[in-house]
N, C-alpha and C positions, 0 to 999 in steps of 0.2 A: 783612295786610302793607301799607303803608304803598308808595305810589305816587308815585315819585319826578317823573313824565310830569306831575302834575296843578300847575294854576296855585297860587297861593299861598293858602294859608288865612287863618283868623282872626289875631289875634297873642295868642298864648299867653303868659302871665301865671302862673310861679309866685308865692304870696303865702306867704312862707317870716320863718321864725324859731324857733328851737330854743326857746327861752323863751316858756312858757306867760303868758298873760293881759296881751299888749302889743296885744291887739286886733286881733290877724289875721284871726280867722273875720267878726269886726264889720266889719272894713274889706272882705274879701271879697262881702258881702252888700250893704251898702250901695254899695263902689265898681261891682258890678255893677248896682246898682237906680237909683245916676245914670246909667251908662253908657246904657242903655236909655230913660230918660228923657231923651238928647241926640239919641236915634233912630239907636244901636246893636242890632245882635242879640249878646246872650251865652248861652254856656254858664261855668254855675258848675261846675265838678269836686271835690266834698267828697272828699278823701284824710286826711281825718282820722275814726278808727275813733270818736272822739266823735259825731259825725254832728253838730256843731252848726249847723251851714252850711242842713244839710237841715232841723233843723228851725226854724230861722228865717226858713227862706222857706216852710214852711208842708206840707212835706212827712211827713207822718205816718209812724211805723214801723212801721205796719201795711199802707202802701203801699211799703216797702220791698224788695219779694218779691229786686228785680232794684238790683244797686248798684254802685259801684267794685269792690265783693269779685269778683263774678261778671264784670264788664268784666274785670279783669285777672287774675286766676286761672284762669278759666274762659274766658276769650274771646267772651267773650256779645256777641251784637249789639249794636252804637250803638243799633239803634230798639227795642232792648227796656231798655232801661238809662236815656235820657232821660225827662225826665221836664217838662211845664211846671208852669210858677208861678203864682200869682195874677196876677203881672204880666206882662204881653202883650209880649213878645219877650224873660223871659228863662225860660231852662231849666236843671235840675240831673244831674247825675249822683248819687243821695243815698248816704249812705256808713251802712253799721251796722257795730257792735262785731265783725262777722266780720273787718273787713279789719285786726284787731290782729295777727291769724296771717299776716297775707302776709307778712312780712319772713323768717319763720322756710318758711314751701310753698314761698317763691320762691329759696332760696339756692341750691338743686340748675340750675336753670334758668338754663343759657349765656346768655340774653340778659333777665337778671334786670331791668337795667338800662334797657333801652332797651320795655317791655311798653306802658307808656303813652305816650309816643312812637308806639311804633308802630298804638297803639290812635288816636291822635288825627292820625295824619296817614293815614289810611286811605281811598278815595275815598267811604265813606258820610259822612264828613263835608260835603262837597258842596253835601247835599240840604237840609240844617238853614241854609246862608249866614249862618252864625254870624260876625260881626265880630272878636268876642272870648271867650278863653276865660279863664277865672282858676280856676287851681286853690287849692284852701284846703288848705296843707300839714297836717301833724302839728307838734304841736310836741317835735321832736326832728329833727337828724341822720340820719334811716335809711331803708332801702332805697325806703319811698316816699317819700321827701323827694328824694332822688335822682333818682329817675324821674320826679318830678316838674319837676326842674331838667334833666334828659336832653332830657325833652317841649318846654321852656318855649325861647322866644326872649329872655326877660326873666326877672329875678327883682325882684320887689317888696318892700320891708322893710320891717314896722311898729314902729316901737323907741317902747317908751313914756315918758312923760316924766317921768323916776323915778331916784332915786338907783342905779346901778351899771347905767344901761343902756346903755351902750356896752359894758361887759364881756358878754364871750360871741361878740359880733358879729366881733369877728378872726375866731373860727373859723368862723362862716358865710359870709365872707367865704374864708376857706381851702378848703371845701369847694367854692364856688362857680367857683373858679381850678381847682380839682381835676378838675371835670364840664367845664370847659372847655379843659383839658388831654389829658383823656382819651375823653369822650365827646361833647360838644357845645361846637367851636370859637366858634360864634355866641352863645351866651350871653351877654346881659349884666345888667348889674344896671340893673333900670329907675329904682330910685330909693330911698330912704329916708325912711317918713312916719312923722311924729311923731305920737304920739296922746296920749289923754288929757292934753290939755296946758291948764292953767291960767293967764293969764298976769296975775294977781295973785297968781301963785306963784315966787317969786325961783329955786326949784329948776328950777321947768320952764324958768325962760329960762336959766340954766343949762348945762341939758342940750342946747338949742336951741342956746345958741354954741357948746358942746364938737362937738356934730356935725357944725356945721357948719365950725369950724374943722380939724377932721379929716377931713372928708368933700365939703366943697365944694360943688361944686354936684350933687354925688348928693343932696342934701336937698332933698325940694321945699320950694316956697314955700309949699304949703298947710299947714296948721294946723289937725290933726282937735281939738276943743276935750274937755273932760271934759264931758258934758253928760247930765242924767240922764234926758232924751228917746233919745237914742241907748241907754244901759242897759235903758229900760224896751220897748224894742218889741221883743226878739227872744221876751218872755213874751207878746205876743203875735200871733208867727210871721208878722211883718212887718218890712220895713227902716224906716229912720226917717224916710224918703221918703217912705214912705205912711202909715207912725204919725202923722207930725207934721210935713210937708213945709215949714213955717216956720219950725223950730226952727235953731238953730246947727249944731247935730252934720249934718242934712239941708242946710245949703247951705253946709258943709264940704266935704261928699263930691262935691256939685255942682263944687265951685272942684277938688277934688284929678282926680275925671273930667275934667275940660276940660283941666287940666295935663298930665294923662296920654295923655291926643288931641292934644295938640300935641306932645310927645315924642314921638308915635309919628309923627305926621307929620314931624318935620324927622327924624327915623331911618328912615323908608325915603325919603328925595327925596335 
């Protein structure tokens, strides 16, 4: 249960988008692997039954025993569930193909909603002095997507930079009004990052004004580039931090964690 007495925790971070392949789990991995390279502590939270989160930081499925499925179905311990990384301050929660059944074990369950939440505001959190947490959604709508955004103080948005990508987004946008209607008043939307973006591509700048002329200044100014050093390192089970720490895609993620530390700074002062 979750202990309302304790000072304040990390700031939680869903990284949400119904729309498969706009580079959520990509930006989850690497925004956590700048974050910690600024001399943050995070926990990554994989909520997606792909597990792709987990294995691009290196975490095997045979080291899998203990994952989101058993954190939130089961109520497993935080210290039997985390897990570290190759890299030195950060940690995962890793997710395997069991947790595609939660949506369906968890409907009977009055506080369906609120499980990870309450999993993450519990006083074993404390011990880890975790800065930040970023959960890597499903890509879809559902019950962990929710709980996700229950959990989170923020939601984070990767919108790729591609024809019809603003369609979809109203409804995440609806739902997000919904969890803050009914279940978590503090929510908000941390921000909207473009990704795979070209800018010798007329379409991506494009898409860059449609956002921003619809969405304002929820768009950050950063600019995750298409770059095929960020594609090629989650084959091998590193960010592009450590793949290829000079590349574009790597000190994109740089510029988008600093953005995103300073948001968080002038939103709690």
């Amino acid at each position: 249960m979750p202990d309302l007495s304790r000072p304040d925790g990390p700031r939680i971070i869903a990284i949400a988008n119904q729309k498969g392949g706009v580079g959520k789990t990509t930006t989850a991995i690497n925004l956590a692997a700048a974050l910690v390279e600024a001399g943050e502590k995070v926990l990554v939270v994989d909520l997606d039954p792909q597990g792709n989160a987990s294995t691009g930081l290196g975490i095997d499925l045979t080291d899998r025993s203990f994952s989101t499925y058993e954190f939130l179905v089961e109520d497993a311990p935080l210290s039997s569930v985390v897990q570290n990384t190759d890299i030195d301050g950060l940690s995962i929660i890793p997710a395997t193909v069991d947790l595609s059944s939660a949506d369906i074990e968890l409907i009977s369950n009055e506080k369906r909603s609120f499980l990870l939440h309450d999993a993450l505001h519990q006083q074993a959190m404390d011990v880890f002095g975790w800065d930040y947490v970023l959960i890597d959604c499903p890509p879809s709508l559902s019950l962990l997507t929710v709980n996700a955004m229950v959990a989170a103080d923020s939601v984070l948005v990767p919108l790729q930079s591609e024809f019809f990508a603003l369609e979809g987004l109203s409804q995440l946008m609806l739902t997000i009004r919904e969890v803050r209607e009914t279940a978590n008043p503090g929510l908000r939307i941390e921000g909207v990052v473009l990704t795979m973006y070209d800018k010798r591509n007329n379409l991506s700048q494009q898409v860059e004004q449609d956002a921003r002329d619809n969405l304002g200044e929820l768009v950050f100014r950063t600019l995750i580039p298409r770059n095929v050093r960020v594609s090629e390192a989650p084959s091998y089970a590193m960010p592009v931090l450590s793949y290829d720490p000079k590349s574009q895609g790597a000190m994109a993620y740089r510029a988008l964690a600093q953005e995103l530390m300073d948001n968080c700074s002038r939103a709690a002062a």
